[in-house]
N, C-alpha and C positions, 0 to 999 in steps of 0.2 A: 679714731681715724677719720682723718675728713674725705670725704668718699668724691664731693665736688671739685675737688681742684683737679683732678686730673681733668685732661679734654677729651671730648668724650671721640673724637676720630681714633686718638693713642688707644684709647680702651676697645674701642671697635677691633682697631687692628690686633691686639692682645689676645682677646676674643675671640678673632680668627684663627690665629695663630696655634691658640688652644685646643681647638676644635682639629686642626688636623694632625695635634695628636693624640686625642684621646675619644675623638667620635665613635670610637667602635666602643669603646667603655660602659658598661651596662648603668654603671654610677653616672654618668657623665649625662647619658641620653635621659635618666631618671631627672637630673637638675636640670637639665636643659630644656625640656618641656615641663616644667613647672611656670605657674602664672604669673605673664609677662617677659616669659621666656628671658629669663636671667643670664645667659651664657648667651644672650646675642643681642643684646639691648645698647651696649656702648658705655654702660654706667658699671665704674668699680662698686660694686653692691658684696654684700657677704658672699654670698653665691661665687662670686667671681673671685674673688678675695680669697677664697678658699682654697679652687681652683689652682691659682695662684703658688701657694702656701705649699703645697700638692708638686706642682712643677720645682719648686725650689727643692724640695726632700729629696726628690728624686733623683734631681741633677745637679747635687750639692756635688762642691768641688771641695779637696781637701787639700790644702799646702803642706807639702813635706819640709817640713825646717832641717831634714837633716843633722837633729841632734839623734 
């Protein structure tokens, strides 16, 4: 994955976004004060990627096809 093409204000905002939902998170505050502080930096990194990966699971939508 190429981690540079996003811009890094999108990823800022992401980032934000992320944070107010999972700031109470004991996992979350652990990556988030890791070196260079990865969940506030503005760059899609693994960290954040993860993060990411994390919110999709969770708030996976399922289409009823109705068969």
């Amino acid at each position: 994955m190429d981690y540079k093409k996003y811009p890094k204000p999108v990823i800022a905002k992401v980032q934000a976004d992320m944070y107010q939902l999972y700031h109470q998170d004991a996992v979350w505050q652990h990556d988030a004060g890791l070196k260079g502080k990865p969940l506030n930096d503005g760059i899609l990194g693994p960290i954040t990627w993860s993060w990411m990966q994390r919110f999709c699971n969770s708030f996976a939508f399922y289409i009823v096809t109705g068969k």
